[in-house]
N, C-alpha and C positions, 0 to 999 in steps of 0.2 A: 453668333454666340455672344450672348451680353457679357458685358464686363462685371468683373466679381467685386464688390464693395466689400468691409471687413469680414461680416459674417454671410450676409444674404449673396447667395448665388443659385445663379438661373439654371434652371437643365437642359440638356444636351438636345430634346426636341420636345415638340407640342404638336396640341392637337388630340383625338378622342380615340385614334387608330392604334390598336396596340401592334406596335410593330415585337421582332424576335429578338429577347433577349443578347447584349452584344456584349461580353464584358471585355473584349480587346477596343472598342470603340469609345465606351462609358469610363473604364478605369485609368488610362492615361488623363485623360480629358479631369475628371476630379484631383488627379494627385494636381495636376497642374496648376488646376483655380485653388486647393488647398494651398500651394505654398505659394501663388500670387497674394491672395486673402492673406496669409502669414495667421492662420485659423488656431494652430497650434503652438505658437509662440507664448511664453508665460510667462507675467508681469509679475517677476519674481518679489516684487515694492510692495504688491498688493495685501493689505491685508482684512479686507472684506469679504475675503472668504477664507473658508480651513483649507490651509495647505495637506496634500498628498503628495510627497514625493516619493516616484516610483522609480526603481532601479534594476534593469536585468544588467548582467554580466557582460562586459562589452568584450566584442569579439575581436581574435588575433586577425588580422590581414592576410591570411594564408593562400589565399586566391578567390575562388568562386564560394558564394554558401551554399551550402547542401541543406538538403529539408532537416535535417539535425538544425539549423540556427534557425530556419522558418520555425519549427516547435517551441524552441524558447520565446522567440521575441513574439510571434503574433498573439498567443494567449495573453503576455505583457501589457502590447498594445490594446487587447478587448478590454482588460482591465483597467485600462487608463482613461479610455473614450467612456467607459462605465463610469466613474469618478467623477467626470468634468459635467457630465449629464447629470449628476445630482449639486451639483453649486460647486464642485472642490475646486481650491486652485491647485490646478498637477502639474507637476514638472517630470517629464519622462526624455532625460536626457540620451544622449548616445557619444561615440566614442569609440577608440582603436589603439587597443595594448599592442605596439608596433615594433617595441624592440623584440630578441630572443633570437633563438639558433635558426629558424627555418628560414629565415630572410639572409642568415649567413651563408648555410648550406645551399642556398638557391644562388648564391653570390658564386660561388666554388661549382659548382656543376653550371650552370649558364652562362658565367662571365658578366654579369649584369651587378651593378653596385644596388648593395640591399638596401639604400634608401628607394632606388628607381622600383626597384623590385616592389618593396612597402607601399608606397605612392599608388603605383600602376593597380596594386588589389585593391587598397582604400576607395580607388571613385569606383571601383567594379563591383565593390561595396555597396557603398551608399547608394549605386545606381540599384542595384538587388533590394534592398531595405526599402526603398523608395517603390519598388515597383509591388510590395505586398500592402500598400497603402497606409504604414507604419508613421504615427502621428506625433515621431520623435523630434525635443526641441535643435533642428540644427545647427542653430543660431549659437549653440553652448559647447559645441563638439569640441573635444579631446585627440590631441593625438600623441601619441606618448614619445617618438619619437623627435619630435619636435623641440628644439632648442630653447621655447618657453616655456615646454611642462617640463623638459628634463632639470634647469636649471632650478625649478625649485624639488628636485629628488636630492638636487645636493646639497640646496640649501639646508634640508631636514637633515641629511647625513651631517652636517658641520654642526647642526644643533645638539645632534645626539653625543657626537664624536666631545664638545664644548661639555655636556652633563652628564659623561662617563658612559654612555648609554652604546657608543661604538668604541671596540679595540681592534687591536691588531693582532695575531698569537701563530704562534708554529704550531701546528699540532695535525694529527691524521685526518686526513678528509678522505671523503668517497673520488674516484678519481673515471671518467667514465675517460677512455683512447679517445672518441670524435669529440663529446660534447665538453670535456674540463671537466670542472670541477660539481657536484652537486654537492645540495642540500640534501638530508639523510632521509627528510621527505619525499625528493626524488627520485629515490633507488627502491626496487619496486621487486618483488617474488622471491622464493625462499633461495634461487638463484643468485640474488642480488643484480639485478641490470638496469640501466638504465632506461627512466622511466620515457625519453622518446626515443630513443633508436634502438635501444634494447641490447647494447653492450654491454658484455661484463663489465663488471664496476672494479675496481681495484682500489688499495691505498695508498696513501702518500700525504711523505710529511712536509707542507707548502704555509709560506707567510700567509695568512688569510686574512681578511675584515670579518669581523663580527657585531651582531649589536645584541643587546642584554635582554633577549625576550623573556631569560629567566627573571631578572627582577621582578615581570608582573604573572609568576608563574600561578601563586597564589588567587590574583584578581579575574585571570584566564579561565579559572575552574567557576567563575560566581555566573550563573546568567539570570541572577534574578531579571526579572522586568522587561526580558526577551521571550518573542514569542518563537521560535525556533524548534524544527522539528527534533525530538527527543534522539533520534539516532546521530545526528550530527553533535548535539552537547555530551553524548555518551563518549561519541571517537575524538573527541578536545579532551574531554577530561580525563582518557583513556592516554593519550598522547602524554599528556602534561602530566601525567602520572602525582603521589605525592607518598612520601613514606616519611615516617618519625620513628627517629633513632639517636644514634652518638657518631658523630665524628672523632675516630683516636687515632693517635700520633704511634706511629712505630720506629723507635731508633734505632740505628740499622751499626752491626759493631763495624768499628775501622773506618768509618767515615759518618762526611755529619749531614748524610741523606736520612731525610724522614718520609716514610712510608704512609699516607694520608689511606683511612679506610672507611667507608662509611658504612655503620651496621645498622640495621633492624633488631638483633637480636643483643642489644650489649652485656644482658644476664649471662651470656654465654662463653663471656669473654677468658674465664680460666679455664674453659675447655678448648682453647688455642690450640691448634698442632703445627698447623703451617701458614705462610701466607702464600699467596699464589698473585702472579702480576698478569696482567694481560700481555701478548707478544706486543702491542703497540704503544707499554706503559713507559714514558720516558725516562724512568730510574734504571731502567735494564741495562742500559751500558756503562750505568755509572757502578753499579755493586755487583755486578757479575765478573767473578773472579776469573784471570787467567786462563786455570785450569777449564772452565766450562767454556769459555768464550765462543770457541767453533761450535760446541755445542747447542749453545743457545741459538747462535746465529744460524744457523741449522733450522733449529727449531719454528725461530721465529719467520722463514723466510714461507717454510710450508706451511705454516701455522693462515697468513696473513690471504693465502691465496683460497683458504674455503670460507664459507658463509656464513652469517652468523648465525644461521636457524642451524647450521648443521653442531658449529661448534657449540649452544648454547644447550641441544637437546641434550634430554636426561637420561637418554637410552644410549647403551655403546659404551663402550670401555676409555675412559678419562687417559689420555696423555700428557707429557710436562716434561719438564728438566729442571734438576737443582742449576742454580744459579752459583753455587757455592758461598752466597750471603747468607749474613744469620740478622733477624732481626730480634727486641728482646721486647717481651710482653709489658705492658707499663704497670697488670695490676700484680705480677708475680715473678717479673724480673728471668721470664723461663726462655732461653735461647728456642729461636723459632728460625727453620729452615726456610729460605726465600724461594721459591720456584715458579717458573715459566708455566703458563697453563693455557691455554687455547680456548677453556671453557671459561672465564674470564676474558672481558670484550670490555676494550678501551674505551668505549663511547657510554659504558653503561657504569653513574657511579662514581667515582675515583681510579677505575682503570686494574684496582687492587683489591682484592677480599682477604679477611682474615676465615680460615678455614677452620671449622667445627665439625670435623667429622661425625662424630654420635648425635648430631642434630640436622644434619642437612645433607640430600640424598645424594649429589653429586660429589659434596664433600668426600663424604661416607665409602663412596666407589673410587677414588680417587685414593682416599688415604688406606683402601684394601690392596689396591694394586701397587703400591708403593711401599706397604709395610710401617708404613704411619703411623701414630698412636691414635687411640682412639678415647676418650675419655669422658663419663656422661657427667654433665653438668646439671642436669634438671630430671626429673623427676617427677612422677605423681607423688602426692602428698599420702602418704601410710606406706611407703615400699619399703620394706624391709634393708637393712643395710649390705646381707647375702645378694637379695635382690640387685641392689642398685651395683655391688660391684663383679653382678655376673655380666662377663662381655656382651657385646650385641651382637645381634646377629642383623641388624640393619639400624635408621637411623630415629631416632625417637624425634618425628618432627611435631607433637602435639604442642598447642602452646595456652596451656588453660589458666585461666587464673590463678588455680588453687593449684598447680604444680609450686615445688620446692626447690631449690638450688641444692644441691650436692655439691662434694669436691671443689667447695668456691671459697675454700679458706673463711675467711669474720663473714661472708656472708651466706653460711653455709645454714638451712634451714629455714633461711628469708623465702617469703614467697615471690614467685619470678615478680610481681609488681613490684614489692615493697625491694626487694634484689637489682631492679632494674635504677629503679631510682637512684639505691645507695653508690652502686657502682659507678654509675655516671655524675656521681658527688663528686667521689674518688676522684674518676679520670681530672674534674677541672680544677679541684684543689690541687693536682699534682700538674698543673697546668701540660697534661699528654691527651685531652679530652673534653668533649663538651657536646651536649645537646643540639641533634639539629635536624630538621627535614630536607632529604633530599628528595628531587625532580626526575622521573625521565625524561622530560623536557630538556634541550639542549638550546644555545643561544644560537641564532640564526646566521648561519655562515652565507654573507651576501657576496664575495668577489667570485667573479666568472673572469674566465681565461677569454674572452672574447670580443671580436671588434663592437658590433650591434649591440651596444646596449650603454647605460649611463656612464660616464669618466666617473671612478672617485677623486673628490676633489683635493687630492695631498698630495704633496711634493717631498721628495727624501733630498735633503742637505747634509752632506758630510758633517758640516759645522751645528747646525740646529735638528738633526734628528728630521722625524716627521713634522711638517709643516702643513697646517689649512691651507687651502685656497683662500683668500679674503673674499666674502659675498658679495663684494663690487668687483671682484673679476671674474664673476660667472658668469655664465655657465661657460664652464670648462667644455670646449667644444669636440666633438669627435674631427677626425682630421676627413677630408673630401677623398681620399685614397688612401687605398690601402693592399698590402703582399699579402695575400691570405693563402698560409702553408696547407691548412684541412686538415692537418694531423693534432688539433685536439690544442697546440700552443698557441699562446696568445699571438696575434696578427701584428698588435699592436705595438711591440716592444720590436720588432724591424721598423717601425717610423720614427727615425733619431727627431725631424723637426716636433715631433706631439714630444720625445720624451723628453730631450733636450731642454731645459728651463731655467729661469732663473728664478732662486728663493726668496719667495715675500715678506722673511723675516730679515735674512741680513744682505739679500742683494746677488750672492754667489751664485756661482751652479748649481744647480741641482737635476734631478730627473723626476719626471711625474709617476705615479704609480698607473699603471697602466693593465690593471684589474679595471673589471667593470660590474655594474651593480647585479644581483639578480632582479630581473624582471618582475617579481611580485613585490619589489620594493615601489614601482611603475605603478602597479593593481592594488597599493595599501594604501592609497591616500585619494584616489582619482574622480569619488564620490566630491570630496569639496571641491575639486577644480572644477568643476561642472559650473557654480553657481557663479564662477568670474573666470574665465577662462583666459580675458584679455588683459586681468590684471599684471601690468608688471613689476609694481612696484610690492606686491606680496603674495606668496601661494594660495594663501586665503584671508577671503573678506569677513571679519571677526563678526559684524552684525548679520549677514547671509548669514555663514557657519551656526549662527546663534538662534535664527527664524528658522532656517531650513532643517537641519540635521536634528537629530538621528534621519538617518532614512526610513521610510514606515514603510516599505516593504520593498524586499531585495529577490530577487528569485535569480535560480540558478542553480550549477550542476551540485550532487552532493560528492562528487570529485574532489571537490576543493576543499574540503570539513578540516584536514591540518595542514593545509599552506593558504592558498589567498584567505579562507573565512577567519586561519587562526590570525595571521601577519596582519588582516586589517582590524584586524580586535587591539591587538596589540598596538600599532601604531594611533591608532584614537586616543587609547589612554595615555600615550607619548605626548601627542600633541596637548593632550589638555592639561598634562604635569608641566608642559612648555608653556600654558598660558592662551594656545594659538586657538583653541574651541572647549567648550562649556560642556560638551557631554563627553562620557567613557567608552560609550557603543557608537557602532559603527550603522548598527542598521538593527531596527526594532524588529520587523516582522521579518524571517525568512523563511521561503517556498522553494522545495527542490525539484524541480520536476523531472522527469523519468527522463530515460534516454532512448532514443531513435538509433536503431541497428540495422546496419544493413539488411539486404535479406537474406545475407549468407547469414543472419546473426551475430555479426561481429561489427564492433564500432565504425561506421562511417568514418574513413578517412582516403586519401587518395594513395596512400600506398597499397592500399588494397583493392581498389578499382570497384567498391560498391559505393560510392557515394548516388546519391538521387539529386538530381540538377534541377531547381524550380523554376527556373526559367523555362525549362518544357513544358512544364504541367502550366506553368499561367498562360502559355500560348494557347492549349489544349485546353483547360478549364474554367481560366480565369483564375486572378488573385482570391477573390472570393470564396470560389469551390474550394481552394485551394486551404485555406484559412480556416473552414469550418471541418473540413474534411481531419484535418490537424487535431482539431479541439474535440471530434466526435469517437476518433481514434478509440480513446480512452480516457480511465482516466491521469489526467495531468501528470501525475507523480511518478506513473507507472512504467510509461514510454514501450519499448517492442520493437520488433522488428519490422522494418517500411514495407507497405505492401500498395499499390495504388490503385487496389481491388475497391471496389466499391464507392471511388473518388467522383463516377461518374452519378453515384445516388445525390451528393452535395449538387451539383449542377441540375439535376432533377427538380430538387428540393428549391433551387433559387427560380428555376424557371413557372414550376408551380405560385411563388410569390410575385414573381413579376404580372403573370397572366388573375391573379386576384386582385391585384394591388391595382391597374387598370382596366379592371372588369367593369361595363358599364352597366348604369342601372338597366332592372329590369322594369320592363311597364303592365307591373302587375298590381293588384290592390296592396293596401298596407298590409305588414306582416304583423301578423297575433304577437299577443304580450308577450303567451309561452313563449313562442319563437326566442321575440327578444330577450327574455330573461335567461333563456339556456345558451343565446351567444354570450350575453355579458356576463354569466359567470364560465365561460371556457376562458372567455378574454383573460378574467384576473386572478382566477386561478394560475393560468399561464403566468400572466406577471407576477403574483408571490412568487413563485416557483423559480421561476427564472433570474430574478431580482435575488433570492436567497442563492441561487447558484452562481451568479457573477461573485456575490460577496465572499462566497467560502473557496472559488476558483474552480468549481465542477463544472467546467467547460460542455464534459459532454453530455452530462445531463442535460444541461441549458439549450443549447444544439435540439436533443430527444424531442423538449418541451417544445419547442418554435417547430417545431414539424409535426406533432399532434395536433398545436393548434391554426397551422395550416390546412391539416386533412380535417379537419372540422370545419374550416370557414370553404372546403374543396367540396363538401357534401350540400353546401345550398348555393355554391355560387349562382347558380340559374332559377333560385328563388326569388322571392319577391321584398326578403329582406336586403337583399345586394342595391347600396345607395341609402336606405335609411341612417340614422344616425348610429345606434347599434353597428351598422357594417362599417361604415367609416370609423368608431371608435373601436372597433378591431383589428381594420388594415392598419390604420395609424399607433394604435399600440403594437401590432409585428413589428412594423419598419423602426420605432424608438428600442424595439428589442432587439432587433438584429443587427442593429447600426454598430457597433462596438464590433459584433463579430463579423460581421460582412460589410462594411464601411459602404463601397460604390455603391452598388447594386440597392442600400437600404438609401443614399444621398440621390441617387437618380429619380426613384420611385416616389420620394417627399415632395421634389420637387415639382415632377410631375401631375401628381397628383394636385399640389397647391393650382398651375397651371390648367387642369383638370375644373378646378375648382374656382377659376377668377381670383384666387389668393396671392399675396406675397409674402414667404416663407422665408425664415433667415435659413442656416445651415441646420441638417437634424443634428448634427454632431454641437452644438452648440443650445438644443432644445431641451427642455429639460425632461427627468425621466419620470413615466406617468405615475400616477397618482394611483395604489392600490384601492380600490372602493370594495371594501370589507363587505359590505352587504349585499352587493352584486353577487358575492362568492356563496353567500347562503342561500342553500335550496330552498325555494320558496313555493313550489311545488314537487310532486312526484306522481310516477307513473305507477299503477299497481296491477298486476295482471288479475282476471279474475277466474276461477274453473269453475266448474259444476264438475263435483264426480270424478275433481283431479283431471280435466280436460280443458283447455284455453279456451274462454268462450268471448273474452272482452277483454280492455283496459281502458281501467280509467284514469284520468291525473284530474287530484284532488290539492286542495291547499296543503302545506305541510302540517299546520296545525291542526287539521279537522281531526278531532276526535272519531271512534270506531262508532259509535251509532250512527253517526251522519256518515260517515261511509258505507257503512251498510246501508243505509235506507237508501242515499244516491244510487250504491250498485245493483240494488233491487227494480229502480225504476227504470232503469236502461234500457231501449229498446231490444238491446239483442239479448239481454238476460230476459225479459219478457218472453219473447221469442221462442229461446231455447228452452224455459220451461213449460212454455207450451199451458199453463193452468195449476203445474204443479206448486205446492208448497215448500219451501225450502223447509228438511226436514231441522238442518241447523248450520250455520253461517259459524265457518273456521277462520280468521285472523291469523295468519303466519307471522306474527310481529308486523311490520307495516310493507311486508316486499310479496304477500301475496293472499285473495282473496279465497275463498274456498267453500264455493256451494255444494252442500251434502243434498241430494235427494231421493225419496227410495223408487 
């Protein structure tokens, strides 16, 4: 076996004998001399050629990969090896999101500490990724776990925490028994459960970290200059929600609690009857009188334990309790009843609405079953005043422009625009009110109750409050042990030595905080560590950051649409308000591809016992079969359920190119121009075709094509064009086409063939990609059948351009139209357009 030089490497044998395809013998042996060569390493300095950096979604450590990760990554890899074959410089890094709960919970049921745990899957990993011939830069890998990537997770937390961008706040979180605490992201079905183990979700009121992803709620909704599939920018801007309206103040009697409410509808604000708090609104135990007290508490305790699709729906009869507070309208000074309401949700809003019964349908049920007033404030414009003060019988929610205000005192007969404006005058000259849009977007709750995952870096000193960590004492380390109770409490607050500390502002005691980060804090920045991984002395290198990024194309699940794809949108435009990179996006082009189901049809995972193991099928088919079989599936986007039906057509299909690809000449005369002219336009036909499907990612179209024009070059193998130049510019355009998607089996074959051939061959993956020849593609001739009398009597192939006389006259002299008419006269020569001849005789 020759030794492999950068690019040029030898193949695996010689000589003219085609031996039987081997792909357990072939595909070891190239990954091998691939990363001896170091083929796929990228001179990230370079800039004589257009950078492509490509990025799929790096996988959790979980254990083995299932053909679900084979689907992402190897379409990835074709499209990389695509790339690098046209001049690009690509960078297609890799990497292992290593914190989170499964390396906990694997801690807790096995006894094994989740870094051994992490470790021991990460090389069973990269030994997997490695064995489907994945042309990933290793040299740059990521490991999230790792005390040099986490260390700068903190570093960003002390930057944001330094630009107001992280707080600290009491306030209701989702609360899942095993996993802690989630993001509101996390909590998943009208059930509310947790989105990995599937526990109800509960609440509770817990110190938290948060960081301000509202601030860039606004910037989150823009994707100009993204090429991003529409269903993904639809569920962001869906998320992040935006409404315009008035913030108003409600002073509440007997105390000097203010009532914060944000409306949509501020025109409507003197048709006021009541306010309603949410059970989770923190003013509840401050204004709820004596007399209700048990009541509410009551209330709120059954209130907190249903859902929020349940309490939110508009069907079903509205529950509540007076709180015994009155709060007073600020445009009419009208005492207004405080009440507890369950259809009102703390997380949405201000936590508080002011109730309009005659306008809003909940309201409206709500203030029927309670005996509420009911009072319309708006109007269509011409209603009679009879009209407008006969009661409703439901709630008037029209809201047209040319409606009027009623019953709204001085602005009573304004139109709801002109209405809306004055009022919201009002509220802020009485300083009770002011214009403002609110978010459904909520700020991103990062502290997890858990050992596995990042320290935040602050310290609590009785004397100085909350304390940073100083950047020169990071990373704040996770401790080598640890008690892990399994009931959902943090692990980490029983290791007195990690809390135990001393404060870096004045020296004393203190205790570390002993939350840890969420894990997509890990997944929002891990694109720039890729490009220096070994930097210590910064998370990222300002001139990479500056060359490299945006990412120009990202693929991955559309799972992620509002947590990792929103978090790293968001932390981009962080970093670059911080100064630390030049762009606002995270990644220019994303690709979502489908998802791989079991065949019970339900998600691949091993709580469920359908995963697909590829390590048996590359024993059985080879990486290659394996690979193409993936991409011919379907298409990319669409995914389905695993079935490994038809797996053995891919190994058909390679074995067919093996036995052409080493076909030896035949020792026949030279083959006719025809011949040659209808192989070299299959040839590049196939190559537009397939060349356009690499670029748009139609994997299996491209696949289709490379096996059409296989059984095409299979119908003359034992011709006597097999060895002219024509055949050779065929096999060798398959194998430059196949090479991205079947890597081996297309590197074996080149090389061979060079061998074959007395040549010396660098790597195909390093060759460039051919040359479409446009005029190859156009017919230059054509067959035309001919009849007498509507019966097939001949064909002939004429130039394309010969005009219809001269085909007629050639068709007339043919032997076998001779023949056939025997002395007759064609009574008259039909022209079917140019696909068929038609001698009439009588």
């Amino acid at each position: 076996m020759d030794e492999p030089t950068e690019t040029h490497i030898t193949g695996t044998a010689s000589g003219a004998a085609i031996e039987a395809y081997n792909p357990r013998a072939i595909e070891p042996a190239w990954q091998a001399r691939w990363a001896a060569a170091r083929l796929y390493d990228t001179d990230l300095a370079d800039e004589t050629r257009p950078k492509f950096y490509l990025l799929t979604m790096y996988p959790y450590p979980s254990g083995n990969l299932h053909i679900g990760h084979w689907y992402v990554a190897t379409p990835t890899d074709a499209l990389a090896r695509f790339h690098r074959m046209h001049g690009e410089n690509v960078f297609l890094p890799i990497g292992f999101d290593a914190f989170g709960l499964p390396a906990e919970n694997a801690a807790i049921k096995n006894q094994i500490h989740p870094r051994d745990w992490t470790m021991a899957n990460i090389a069973n990993m990269r030994r997997q990724l490695r064995s489907m011939g994945a042309s990933f830069a290793w040299d740059h890998e990521v490991v999230t776990c790792e005390p040099d990537y986490y260390k700068w997770s903190q570093w960003f937390f002390l930057a944001m925490l330094k630009n107001n961008l992280a707080y600290r706040a009491t306030s209701p979180v989702d609360w899942c028994p095993a996993d802690g605490t989630l993001a509101r992201e996390q909590v998943e079905g009208a059930d509310r459960h947790c989105w990995r183990c599937g526990s109800p979700v509960q609440k509770r009121d817990l110190p938290q970290w948060y960081l301000r992803i509202t601030d860039y709620a606004d910037e989150l909704r823009d994707f100009a200059g993204l090429d991003w599939p529409e269903p993904i920018k639809i569920m962001q801007t869906n998320w992040i929600g935006r409404s315009e309206g008035a913030q108003v103040s409600f002073a509440t009697e007997g105390s000097d609690v203010q009532i914060e409410v944000f409306t949509t509808r501020p025109d409507t604000l003197y048709g006021v009857s009541y306010l309603a708090l949410a059970p989770e609104h923190p003013a509840l135990s401050q204004i709820t009188t004596s007399a209700q007290s048990a009541a509410v508490a009551a209330y709120v305790a059954a209130a907190v334990a249903k859902t929020e699709i349940a309490r939110s729906s508009t069907s079903g009869a509205k529950t509540g309790v007076p709180t015994g507070a009155y709060a007073i309208n600020p445009v009419n000074d009208e005492r207004l009843p405080v009440w507890v309401a369950d259809y009102v949700l703390g997380g949405v809003g201000t936590g508080a609405i002011m109730a309009v019964p005659a306008h809003d349908e909940r309201d409206f049920e709500f203030a029927r079953t309670f005996n509420l007033p009911i009072t319309r404030v708006v109007a269509p414009a011409g209603m009679s005043e009879a009209a407008v003060a006969t009661p409703l019988t439901q709630a008037y929610v029209s809201h047209a422009q040319d409606d009027i205000l009623v019953n709204s005192g001085p602005h009573s007969g304004a139109s709801v625009v002109q209405g809306t404006a004055d009022i919201v005058a009002d509220l802020a000259a009485r300083g009770c009110g002011h214009a403002a849009i609110n978010y459904r977007l909520r700020d991103w709750l990062i502290s997890r109750q858990r050992y596995w995952g990042t320290p935040i870096p602050v310290v609590y000193c009785a004397a100085c409050g909350i304390v940073p960590v100083p950047a020169d004492q990071l990373p704040v380390r996770l401790p080598e042990s640890v008690n892990y109770a399994g009931s959902g409490d943090n692990p980490l607050k029983s290791d007195l030595d990690f809390v135990n500390t001393t404060c870096p502002q004045c020296g004393g005691p203190a205790e570390r905080e002993t939350d840890t980060m969420d894990t997509f804090v890990d997944s929002s920045w891990y694109w720039f560590r890729y490009l220096d991984p070994q930097n210590g002395e910064a998370a990222i290198d300002p001139a990479l950051a500056s060359a490299w990024s945006p990412v120009d194309q990202y693929t991955g699940g559309a799972e992620h649409a509002v947590m990792h794809l929103l978090y790293a949108r968001f932390f981009t435009k962080v970093l670059a308000d911080l100064g630390l990179v030049k762009n606002r996006e995270p990644f220019t082009r994303l690709f979502n591809q489908g998802q791989i189901l079991g065949a019970d049809k339900q998600r691949m995972s091993k709580s469920r016992g359908n995963v697909e193991d590829p390590d048996a099928l590359v024993v059985a088919y080879g990486a290659d079969a394996v690979r193409l079989f993936l991409m011919f599936m379907g298409p990319w986007d669409q995914g389905g359920p695993w079935s490994s039906d038809g797996i053995n057509g891919m190994r058909r299909f390679l074995n067919r190119v093996w036995e052409l690809a080493l076909a030896p000449s035949v020792d026949a005369p030279v083959s006719s121009s025809a011949e040659v002219t209808i192989l070299r336009r299959h040839t590049h036909k196939t190559l537009a075709a397939v060349s356009e499907d690499y670029a748009k990612l139609h994997f299996n179209t491209m696949v289709a094509h490379l096996m059409e024009l296989s059984n095409e070059l299979w119908k003359v193998r034992e011709s006597e064009i097999v060895g002219t130049p024509a055949w050779n510019e065929a096999i060798d355009t398959l194998l430059l086409m196949l090479a991205p998607a079947a890597p081996h089996i297309a590197e074996e074959l080149w090389s061979r063939r060079a061998q074959m051939a007395g040549e010396t061959r660098d790597s195909i993956h390093v060759a460039a990609w051919p040359e479409i020849d446009i005029s190859a593609m156009t017919e230059q001739t054509r067959e035309i059948p001919v009849q007498i009398n509507g019966k097939l009597r001949d064909k002939i192939t004429v130039p394309a351009d010969m005009g219809q006389p001269e085909r007629e006259a050639l068709t007339l002299s043919r032997p076998k139209i001779l023949e056939a008419l025997a002395g007759r006269s064609p009574t008259k020569v039909i022209h079917i357009g140019e696909r068929i001849i038609n001698i009439v005789v009588s």
